[in-house]
Kinemage of the C-alpha trace (Angstrom):
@kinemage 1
@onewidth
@group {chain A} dominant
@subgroup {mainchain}
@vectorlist {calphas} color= white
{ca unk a 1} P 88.004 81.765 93.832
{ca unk a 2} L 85.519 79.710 95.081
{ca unk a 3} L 83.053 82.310 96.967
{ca unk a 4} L 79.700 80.914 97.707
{ca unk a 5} L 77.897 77.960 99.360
{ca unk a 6} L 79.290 74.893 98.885
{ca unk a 7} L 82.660 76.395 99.765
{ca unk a 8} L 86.006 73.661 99.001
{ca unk a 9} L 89.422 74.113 99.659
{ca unk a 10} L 90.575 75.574 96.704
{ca unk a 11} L 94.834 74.969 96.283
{ca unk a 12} L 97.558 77.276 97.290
{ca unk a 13} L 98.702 79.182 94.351
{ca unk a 14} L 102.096 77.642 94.619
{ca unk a 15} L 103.548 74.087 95.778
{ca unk a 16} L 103.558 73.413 99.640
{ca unk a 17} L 107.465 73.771 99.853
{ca unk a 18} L 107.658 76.830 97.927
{ca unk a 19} L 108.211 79.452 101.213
{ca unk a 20} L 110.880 77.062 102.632
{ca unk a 21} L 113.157 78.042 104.070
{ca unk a 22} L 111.118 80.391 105.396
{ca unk a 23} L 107.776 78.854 106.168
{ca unk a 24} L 108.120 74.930 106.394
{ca unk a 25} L 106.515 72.652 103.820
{ca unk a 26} L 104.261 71.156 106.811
{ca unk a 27} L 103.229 74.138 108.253
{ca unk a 28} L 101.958 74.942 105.157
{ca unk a 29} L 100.088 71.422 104.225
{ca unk a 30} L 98.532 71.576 108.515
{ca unk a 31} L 97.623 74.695 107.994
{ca unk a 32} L 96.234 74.595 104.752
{ca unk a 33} L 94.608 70.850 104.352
{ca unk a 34} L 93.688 70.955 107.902
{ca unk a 35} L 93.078 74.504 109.748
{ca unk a 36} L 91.381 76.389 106.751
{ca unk a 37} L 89.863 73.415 105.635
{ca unk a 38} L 88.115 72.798 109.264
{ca unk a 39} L 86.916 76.146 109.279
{ca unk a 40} L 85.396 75.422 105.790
{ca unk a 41} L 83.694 72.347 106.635
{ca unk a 42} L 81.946 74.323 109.504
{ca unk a 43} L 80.912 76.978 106.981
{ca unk a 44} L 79.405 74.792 104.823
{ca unk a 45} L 77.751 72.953 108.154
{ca unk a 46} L 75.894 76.100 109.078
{ca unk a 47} L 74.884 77.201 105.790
{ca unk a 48} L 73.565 73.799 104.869
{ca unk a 49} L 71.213 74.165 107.903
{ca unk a 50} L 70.404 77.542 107.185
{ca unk a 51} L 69.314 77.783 103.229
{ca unk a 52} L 68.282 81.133 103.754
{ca unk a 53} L 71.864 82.363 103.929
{ca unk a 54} L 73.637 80.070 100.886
{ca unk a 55} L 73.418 82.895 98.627
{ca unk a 56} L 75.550 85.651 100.633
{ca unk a 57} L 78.960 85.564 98.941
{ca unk a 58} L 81.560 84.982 101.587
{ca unk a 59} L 82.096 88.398 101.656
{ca unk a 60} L 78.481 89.065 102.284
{ca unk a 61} L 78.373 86.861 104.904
{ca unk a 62} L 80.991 89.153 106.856
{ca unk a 63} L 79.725 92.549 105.884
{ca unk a 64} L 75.746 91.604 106.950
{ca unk a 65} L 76.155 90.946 110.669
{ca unk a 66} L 73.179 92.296 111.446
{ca unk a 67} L 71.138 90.102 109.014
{ca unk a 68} L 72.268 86.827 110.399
{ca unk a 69} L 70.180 84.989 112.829
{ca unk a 70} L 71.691 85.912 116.494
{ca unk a 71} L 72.520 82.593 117.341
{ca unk a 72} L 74.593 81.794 114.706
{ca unk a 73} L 76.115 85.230 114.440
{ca unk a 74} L 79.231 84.513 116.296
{ca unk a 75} L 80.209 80.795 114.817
{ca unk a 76} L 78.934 81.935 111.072
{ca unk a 77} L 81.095 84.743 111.572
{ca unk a 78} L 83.975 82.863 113.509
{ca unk a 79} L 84.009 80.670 110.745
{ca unk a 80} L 83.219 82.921 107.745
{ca unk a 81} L 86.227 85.152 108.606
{ca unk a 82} L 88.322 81.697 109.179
{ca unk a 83} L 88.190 81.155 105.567
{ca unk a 84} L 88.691 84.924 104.361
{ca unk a 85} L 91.673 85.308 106.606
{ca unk a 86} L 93.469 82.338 105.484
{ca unk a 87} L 92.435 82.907 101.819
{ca unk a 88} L 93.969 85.892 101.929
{ca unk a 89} L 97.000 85.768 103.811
{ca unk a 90} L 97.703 82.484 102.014
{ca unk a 91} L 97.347 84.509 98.613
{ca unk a 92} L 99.358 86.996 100.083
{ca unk a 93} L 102.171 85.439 99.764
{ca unk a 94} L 104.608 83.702 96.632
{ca unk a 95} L 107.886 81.774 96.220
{ca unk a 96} L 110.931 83.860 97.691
{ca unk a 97} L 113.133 85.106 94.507
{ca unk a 98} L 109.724 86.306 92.670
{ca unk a 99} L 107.451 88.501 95.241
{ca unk a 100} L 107.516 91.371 92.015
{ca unk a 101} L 107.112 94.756 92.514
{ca unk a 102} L 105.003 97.291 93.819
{ca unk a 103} L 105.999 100.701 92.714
{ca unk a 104} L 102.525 102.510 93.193
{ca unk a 105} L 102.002 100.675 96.774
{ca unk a 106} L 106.132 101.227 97.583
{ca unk a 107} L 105.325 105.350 97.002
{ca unk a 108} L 102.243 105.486 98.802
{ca unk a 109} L 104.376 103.328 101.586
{ca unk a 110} L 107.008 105.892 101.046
{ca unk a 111} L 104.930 108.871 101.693
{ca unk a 112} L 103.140 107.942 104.907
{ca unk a 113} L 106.147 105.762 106.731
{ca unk a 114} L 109.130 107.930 105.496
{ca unk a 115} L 110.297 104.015 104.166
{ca unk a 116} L 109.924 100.815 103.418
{ca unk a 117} L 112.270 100.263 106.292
{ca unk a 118} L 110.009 101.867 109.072
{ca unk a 119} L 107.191 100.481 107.751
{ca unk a 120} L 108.310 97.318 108.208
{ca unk a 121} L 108.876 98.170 111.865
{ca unk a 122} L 105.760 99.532 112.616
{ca unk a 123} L 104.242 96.277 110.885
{ca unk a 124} L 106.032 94.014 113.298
{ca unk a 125} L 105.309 95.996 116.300
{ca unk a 126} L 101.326 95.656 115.514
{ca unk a 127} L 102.040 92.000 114.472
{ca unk a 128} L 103.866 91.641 117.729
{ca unk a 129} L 101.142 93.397 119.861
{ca unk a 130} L 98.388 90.822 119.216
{ca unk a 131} L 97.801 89.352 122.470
{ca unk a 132} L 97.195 85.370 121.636
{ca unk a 133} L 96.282 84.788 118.593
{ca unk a 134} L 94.736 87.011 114.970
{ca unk a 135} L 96.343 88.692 112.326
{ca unk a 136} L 98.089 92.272 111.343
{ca unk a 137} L 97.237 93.664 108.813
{ca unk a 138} L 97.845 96.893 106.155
{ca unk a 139} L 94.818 98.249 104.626
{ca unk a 140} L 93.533 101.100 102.645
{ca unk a 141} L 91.333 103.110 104.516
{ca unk a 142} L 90.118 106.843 104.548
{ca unk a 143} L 92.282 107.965 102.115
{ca unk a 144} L 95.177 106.636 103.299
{ca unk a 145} L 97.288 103.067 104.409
{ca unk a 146} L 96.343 102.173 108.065
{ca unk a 147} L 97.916 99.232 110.036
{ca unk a 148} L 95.486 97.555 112.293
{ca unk a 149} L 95.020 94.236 114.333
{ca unk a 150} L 92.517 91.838 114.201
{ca unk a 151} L 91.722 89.129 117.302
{ca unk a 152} L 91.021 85.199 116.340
{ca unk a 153} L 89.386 85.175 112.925
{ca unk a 154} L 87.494 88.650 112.972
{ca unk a 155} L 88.222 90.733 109.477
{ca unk a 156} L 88.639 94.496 109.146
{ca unk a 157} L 85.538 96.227 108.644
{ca unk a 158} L 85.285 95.582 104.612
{ca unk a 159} L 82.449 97.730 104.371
{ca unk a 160} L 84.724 101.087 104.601
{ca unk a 161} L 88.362 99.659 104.326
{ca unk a 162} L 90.059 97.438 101.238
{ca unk a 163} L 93.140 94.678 102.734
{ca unk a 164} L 95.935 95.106 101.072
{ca unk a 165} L 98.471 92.355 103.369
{ca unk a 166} L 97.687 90.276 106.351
{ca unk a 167} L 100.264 87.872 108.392
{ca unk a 168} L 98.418 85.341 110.327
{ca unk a 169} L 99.723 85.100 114.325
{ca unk a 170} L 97.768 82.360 115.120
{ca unk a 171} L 100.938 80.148 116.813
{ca unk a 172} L 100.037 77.443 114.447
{ca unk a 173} L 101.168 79.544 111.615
{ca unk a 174} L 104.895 79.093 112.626
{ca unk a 175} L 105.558 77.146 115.972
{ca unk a 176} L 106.502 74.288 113.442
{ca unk a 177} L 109.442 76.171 112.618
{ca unk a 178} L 109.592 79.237 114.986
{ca unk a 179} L 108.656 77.778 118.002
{ca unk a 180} L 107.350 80.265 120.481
{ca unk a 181} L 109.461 83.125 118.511
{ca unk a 182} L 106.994 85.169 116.723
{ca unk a 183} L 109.595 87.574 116.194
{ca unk a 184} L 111.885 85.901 113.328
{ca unk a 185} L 108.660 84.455 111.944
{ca unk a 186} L 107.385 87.652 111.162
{ca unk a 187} L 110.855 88.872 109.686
{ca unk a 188} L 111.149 85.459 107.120
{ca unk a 189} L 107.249 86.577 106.974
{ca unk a 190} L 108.636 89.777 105.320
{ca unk a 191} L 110.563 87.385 103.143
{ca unk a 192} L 107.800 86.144 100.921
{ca unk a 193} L 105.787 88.701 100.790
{ca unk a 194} L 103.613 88.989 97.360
{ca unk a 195} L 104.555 92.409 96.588
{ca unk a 196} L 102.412 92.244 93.012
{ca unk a 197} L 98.996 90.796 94.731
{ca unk a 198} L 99.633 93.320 97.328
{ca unk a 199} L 100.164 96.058 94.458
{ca unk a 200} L 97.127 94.621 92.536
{ca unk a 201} L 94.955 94.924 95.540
{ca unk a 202} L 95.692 98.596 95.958
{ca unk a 203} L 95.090 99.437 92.459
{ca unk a 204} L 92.041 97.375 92.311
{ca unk a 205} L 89.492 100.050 92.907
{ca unk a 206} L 91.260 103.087 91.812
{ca unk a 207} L 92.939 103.966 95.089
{ca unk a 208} L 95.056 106.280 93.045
């Protein structure tokens, strides 16, 4: 993963038709070619003006708000978190037929929802409750999984929590295909789903 200054467009882990028929081959090339790679050439705009700051790891970047010069707080971080979010919900996800499994993720599920089932409900509601447009997300937080929102292109607080899944609700994401029904997007969302990143990401730092 490319994670410093000069940041590129680095490719989707699998072809651009590989969702369908759940998420549409040019939803994914728009919003992959052109919306990520926007907020990338924006990145790389500020930072290029601003040497000082080419050595913060993209993660860095997010985590050191109060380091960055205040006039370029907001658009650094606008377009900082632009290419973490879409990084990550893009990696999120894998052909339908091979999402794996996640047994230690599916317990821990287990234990704090009572199911996969109701978890998946009280995903969509937060997913559904974002007023305009951001993400949903499940991370691992305190001890424990938490489901929270995020607005535009802000990012949990990574300094205390670890992202585990995120479904982008930016419109652009699924009108394509979905039109205005964020609904059924979220639901063929479910349907590709990278259970083994997700599992990876929740073992990555000894959660349990």
């Amino acid at each position: 993963m490319n994670d410093h200054y000069p940041f590129f467009n680095t490719p989707l882990p699998y072809t651009y038709d590989a969702l369908e028929p759940f998420i549409d081959e040019k939803t994914m090339r728009l919003h992959h070619d052109r919306h990520l790679q926007t907020y990338i050439d924006n990145l790389n705009q500020f930072l290029e003006a601003n040497p000082s700051l080419q050595n913060y790891s993209l993660t860095e970047l997010l985590v050191s708000q109060d380091r960055l010069p205040c006039q370029l707080r907001t658009p650094l971080l606008n377009n900082a978190g632009g290419v973490f979010n879409h990084r990550f919900f893009f990696e999120g996800m894998t052909k339908a037929g091979t999402r794996g499994q996640a047994p230690a993720l599916y317990r821990q599920i287990a234990r704090q929802f009572g199911s996969m089932e109701h978890f998946k409900s009280c995903f969509k509601e937060a997913a559904l409750s974002v007023f305009g447009s951001g993400y949903a997300w499940l991370v691992w937080e305190k001890g424990g999984l938490c489901i929270t929102t995020s607005a535009n292109q802000d990012t949990p607080n990574l300094r205390c929590c670890l992202p585990l899944l995120a479904i982008d609700v930016w419109e652009h994401a699924y009108y394509l295909k979905h039109y205005n029904m964020r609904a059924s997007y979220i639901d063929d969302w479910f349907r590709v789903v990278n259970w083994s990143c997700a599992e990876a990401r929740f073992l990555r730092c000894g959660i349990i």
